[in-house]
DOSEBA-273814 format. One line per 2 residues: number of its first residue (from 0); their letters; for each residue x, z, y of N, C-alpha, C, O. Coordinates in Angstrom, 1 decimal. Example, Ala and Ser with C-alpha at 12.3 -4.5 7.8 and 13.67 -1.06 7.14 Angstrom:
BEGIN
0	as	13.2/7.8/-5.7/12.3/7.8/-4.5/13.2/7.8/-3.3/14.2/8.5/-3.3 ~ 12.8/7.1/-2.2/13.7/7.1/-1.1/12.9/7.9/0.0/13.4/8.0/1.1
END
This chain:
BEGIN
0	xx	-31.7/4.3/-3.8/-31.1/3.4/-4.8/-29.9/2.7/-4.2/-28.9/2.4/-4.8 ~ -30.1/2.6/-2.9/-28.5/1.6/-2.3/-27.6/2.7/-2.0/-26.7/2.5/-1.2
2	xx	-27.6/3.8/-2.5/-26.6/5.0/-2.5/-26.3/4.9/-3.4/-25.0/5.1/-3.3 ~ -26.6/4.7/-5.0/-26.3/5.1/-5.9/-25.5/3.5/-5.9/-24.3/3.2/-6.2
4	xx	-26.3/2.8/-5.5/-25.2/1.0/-5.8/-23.7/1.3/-5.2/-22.7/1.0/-5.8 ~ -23.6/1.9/-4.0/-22.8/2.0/-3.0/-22.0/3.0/-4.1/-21.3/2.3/-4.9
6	xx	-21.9/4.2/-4.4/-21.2/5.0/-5.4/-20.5/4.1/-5.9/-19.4/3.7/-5.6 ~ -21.4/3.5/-7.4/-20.9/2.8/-8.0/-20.4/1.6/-8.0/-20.5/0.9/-9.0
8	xx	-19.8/1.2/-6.9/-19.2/0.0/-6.2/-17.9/1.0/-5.7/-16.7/0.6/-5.8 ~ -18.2/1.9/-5.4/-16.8/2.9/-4.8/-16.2/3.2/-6.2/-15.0/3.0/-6.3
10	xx	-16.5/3.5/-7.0/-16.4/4.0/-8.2/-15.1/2.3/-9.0/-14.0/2.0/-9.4 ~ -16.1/1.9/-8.9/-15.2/0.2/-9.7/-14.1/0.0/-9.2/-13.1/-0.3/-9.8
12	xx	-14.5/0.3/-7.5/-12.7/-0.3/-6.6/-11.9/1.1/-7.1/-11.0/0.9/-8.0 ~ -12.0/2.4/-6.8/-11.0/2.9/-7.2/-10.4/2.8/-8.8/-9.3/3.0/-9.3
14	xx	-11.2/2.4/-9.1/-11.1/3.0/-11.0/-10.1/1.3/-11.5/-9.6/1.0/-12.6 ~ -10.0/0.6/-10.1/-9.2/-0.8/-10.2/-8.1/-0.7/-9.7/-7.1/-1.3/-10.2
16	xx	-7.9/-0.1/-8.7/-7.0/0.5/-7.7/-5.9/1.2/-8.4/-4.7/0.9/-8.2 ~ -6.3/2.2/-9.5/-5.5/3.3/-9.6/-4.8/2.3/-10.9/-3.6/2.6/-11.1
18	xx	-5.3/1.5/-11.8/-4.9/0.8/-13.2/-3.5/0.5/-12.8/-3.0/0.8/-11.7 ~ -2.7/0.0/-13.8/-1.6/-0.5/-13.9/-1.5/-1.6/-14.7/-1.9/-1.7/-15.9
20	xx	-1.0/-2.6/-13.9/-1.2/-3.9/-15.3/0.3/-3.9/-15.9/1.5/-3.9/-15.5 ~ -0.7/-4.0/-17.1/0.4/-4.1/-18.6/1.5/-5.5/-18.3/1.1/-6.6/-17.9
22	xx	2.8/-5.2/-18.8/3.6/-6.4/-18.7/3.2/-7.1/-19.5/2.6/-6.9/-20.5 ~ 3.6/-8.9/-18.6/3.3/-9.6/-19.7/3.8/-10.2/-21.1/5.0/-10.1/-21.3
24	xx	2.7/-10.9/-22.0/2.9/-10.6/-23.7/4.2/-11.7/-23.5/4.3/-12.4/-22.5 ~ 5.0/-11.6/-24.3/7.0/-12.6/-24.0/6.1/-13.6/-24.7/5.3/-13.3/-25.6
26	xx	6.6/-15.0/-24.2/6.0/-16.3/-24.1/6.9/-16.8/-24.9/6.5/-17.8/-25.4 ~ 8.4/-16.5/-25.6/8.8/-17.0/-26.7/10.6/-16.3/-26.3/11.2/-15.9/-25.3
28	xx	11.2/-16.6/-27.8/12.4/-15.2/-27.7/13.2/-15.7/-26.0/13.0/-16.7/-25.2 ~ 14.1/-14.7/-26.0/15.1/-14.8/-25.4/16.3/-15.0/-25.3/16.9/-14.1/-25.0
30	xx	17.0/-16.2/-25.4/18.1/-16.9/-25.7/19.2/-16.3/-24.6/19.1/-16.5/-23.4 ~ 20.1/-15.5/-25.3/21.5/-15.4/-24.2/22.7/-15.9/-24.5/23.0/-15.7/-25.7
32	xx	23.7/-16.5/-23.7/25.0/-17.0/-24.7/26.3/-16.3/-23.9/26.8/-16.9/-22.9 ~ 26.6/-15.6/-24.1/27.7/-14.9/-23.2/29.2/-15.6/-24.4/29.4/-16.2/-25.5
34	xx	30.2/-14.6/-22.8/31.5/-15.2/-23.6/32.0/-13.6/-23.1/31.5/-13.1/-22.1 ~ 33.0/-12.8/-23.9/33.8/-12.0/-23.9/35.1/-12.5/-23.3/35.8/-11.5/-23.1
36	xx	35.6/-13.5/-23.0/36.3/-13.8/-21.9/36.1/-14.2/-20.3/36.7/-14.2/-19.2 ~ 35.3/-14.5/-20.6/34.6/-14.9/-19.3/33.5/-13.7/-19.1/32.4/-14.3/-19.3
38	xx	33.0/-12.1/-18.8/32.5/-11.3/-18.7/32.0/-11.7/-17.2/32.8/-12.0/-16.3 ~ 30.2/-11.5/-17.2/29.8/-11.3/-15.8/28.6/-10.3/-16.2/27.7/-10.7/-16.8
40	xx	28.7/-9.0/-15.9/28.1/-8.3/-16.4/26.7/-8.3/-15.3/26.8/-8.2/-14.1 ~ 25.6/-8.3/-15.9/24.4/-8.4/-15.1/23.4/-7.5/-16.1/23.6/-6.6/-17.0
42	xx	22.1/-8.1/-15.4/20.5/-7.5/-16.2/20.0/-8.3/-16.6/20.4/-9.4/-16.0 ~ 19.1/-8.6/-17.5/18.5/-9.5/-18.2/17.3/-8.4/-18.5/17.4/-7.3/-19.0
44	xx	16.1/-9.1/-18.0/15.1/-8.6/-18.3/14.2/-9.0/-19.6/14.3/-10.2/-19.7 ~ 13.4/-8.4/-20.8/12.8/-8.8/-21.6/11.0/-7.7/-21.4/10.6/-6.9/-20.6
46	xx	10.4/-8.4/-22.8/9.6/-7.6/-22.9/9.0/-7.3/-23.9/8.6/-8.1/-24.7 ~ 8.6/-5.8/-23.8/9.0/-5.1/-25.2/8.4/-6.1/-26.4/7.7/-6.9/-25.9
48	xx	8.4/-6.1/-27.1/8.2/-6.6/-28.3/8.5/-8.4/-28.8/8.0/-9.2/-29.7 ~ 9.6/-8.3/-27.8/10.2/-10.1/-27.7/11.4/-10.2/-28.4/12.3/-9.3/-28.5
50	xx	11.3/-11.4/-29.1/12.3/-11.7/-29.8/13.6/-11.9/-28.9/13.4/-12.6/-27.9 ~ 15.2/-11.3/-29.3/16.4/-11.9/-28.7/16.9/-12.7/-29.6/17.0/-12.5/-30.8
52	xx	17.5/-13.7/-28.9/18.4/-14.3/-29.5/19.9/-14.3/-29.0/20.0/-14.9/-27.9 ~ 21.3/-13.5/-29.6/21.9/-13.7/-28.5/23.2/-14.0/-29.3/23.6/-13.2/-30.3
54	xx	24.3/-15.4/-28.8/25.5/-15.8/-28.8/26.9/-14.9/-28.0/26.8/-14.3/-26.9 ~ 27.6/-14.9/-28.5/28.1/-14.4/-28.1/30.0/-14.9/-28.7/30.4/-14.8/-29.8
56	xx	31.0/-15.5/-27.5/32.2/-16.2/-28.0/33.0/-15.2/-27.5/32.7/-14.4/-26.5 ~ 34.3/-15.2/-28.5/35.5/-14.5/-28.2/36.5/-15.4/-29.0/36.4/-15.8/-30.1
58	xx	37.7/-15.5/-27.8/39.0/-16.0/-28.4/39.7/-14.9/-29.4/40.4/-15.1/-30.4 ~ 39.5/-13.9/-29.0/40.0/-12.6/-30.1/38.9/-12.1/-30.7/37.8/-12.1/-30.1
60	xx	38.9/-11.3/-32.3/38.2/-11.1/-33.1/37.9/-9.4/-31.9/38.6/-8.7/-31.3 ~ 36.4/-9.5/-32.2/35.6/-8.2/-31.4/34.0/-7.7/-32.1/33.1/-8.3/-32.5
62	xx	34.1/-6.8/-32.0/32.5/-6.2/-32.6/31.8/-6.3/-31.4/32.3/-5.8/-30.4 ~ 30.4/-7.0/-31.3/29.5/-6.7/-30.4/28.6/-6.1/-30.7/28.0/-6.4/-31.8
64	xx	28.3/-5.1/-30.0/27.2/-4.1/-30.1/25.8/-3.9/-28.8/25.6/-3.6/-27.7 ~ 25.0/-4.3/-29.9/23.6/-3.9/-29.0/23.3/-2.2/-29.1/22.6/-1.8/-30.0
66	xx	23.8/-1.1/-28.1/23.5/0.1/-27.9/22.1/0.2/-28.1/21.3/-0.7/-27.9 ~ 21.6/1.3/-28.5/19.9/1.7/-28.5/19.1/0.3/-29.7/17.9/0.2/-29.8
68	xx	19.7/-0.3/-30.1/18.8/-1.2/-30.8/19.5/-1.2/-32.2/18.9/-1.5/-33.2 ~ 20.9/-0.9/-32.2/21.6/-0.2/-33.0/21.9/-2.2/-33.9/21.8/-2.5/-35.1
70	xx	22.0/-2.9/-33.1/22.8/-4.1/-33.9/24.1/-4.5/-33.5/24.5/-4.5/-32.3 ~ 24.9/-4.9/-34.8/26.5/-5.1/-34.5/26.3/-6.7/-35.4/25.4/-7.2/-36.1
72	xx	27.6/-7.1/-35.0/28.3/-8.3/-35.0/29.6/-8.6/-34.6/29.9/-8.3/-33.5 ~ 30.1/-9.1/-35.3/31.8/-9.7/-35.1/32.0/-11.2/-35.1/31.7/-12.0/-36.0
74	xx	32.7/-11.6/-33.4/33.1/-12.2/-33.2/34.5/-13.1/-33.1/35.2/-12.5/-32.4 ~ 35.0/-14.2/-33.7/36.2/-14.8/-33.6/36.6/-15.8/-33.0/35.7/-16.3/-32.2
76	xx	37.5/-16.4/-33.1/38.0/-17.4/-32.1/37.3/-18.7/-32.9/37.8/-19.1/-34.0 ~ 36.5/-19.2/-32.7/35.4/-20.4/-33.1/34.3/-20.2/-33.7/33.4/-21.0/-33.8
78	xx	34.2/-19.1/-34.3/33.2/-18.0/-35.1/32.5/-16.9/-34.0/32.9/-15.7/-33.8 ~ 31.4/-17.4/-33.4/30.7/-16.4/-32.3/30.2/-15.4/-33.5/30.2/-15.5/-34.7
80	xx	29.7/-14.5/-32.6/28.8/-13.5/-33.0/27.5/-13.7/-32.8/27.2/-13.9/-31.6 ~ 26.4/-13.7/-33.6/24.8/-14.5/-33.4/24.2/-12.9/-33.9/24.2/-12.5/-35.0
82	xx	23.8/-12.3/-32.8/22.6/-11.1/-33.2/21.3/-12.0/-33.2/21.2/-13.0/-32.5 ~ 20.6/-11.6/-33.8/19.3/-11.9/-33.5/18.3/-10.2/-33.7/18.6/-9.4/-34.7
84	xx	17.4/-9.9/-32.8/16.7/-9.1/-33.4/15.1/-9.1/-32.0/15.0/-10.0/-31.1 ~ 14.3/-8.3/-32.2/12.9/-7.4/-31.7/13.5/-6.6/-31.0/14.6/-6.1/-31.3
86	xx	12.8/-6.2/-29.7/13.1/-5.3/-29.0/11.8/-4.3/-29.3/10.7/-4.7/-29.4 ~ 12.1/-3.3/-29.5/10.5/-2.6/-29.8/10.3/-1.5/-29.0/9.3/-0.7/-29.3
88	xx	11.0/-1.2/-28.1/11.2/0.2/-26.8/11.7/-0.1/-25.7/12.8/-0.8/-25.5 ~ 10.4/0.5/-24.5/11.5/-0.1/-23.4/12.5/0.8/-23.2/12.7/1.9/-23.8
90	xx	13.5/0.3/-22.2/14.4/0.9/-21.5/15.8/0.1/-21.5/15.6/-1.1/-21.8 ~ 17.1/0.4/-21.1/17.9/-0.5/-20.8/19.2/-0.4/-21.7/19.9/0.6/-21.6
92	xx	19.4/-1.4/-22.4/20.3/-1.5/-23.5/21.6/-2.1/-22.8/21.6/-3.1/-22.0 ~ 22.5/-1.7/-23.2/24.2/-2.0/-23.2/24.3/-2.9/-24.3/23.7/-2.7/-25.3
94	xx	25.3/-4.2/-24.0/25.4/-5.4/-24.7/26.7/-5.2/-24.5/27.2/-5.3/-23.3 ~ 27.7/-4.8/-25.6/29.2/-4.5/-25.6/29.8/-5.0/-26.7/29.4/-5.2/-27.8
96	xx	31.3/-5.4/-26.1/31.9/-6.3/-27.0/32.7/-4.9/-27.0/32.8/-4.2/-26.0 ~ 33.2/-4.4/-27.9/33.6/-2.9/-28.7/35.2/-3.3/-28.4/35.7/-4.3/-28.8
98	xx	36.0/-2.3/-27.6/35.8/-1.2/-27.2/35.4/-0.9/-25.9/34.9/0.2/-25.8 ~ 35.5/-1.9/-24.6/34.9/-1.3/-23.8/34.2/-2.3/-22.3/34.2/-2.2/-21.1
100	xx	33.8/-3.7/-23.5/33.7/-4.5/-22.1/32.1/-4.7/-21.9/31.4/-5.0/-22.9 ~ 31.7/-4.5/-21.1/30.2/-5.0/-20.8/29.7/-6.2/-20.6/30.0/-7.0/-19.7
102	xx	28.8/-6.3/-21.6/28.5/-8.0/-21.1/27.6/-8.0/-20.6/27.7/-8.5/-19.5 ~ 26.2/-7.3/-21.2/25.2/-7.7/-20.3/24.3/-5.8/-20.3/24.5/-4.7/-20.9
104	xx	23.4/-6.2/-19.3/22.2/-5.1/-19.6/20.8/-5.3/-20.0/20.0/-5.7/-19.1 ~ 20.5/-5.2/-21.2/19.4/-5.6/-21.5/18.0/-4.5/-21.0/17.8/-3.4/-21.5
106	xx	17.0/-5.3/-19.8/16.5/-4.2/-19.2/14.7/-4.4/-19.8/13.9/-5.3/-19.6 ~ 14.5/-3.6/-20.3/13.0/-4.1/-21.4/12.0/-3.3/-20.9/12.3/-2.1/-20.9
108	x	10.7/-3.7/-20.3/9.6/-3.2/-19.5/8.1/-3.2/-20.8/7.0/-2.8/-20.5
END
C-alpha cells in the first residue's frame, strides 16, 4: 500500500511540475498616453482580454494605427487621438503614428 501512496505522490509532483500557469486575469484597462513628438518607442505589456485605453498627441494632423488589432485614429494639434479597444490575441502589436513612427509595442501574453 505505501507503494502505491508513494506513486501517487510521484504522480501529483510531476503532473505540477510540468503545468503552466495561466497569465494573470488584467485587474482593470490599460491607460497609455504617448506623444508623436516626443517618440520613446518601448513594450508595454497587457493581457489578453484587457481593456486599452490609449491617448495619443500630435502637433501635426497623423493617423495612429494599432497594427493586428486593426484600430485607426487621427490626431491634431489640440485634438489627440483616443483608441479605445479589447485585446483578444496574444502576440505583439505595433502602435504607429502613419507613415512611419513607432510609438509603442504592445506585447499581449
Amino acid at each position: 500500500m505505501r507503494i502505491v501512496h508513494a506513486l501517487l505522490f510521484a504522480l501529483l509532483v510531476l503532473a505540477g511540475c510540468s503545468s503552466q500557469a495561466a497569465p494573470a486575469a488584467p485587474t482593470g484597462p490599460l491607460v497609455l498616453r504617448l506623444s508623436v513628438d516626443q517618440p520613446s518607442p518601448q513594450r508595454v505589456e497587457a493581457v489578453r482580454g484587457q481593456a486599452v485605453e490609449l491617448t495619443v498627441t500630435s502637433e501635426e494632423p497623423v493617423d495612429v494605427h494599432v497594427h493586428g488589432v486593426d484600430v485607426l485614429a487621427k490626431a491634431e494639434s489640440g485634438k489627440p487621438a483616443v483608441l479605445e479597444f479589447t485585446v483578444d490575441r496574444t502576440g505583439t502589436f505595433d502602435v504607429e503614428a502613419h507613415p512611419d513612427t513607432l510609438l509603442v509595442q504592445l506585447v499581449v501574453r
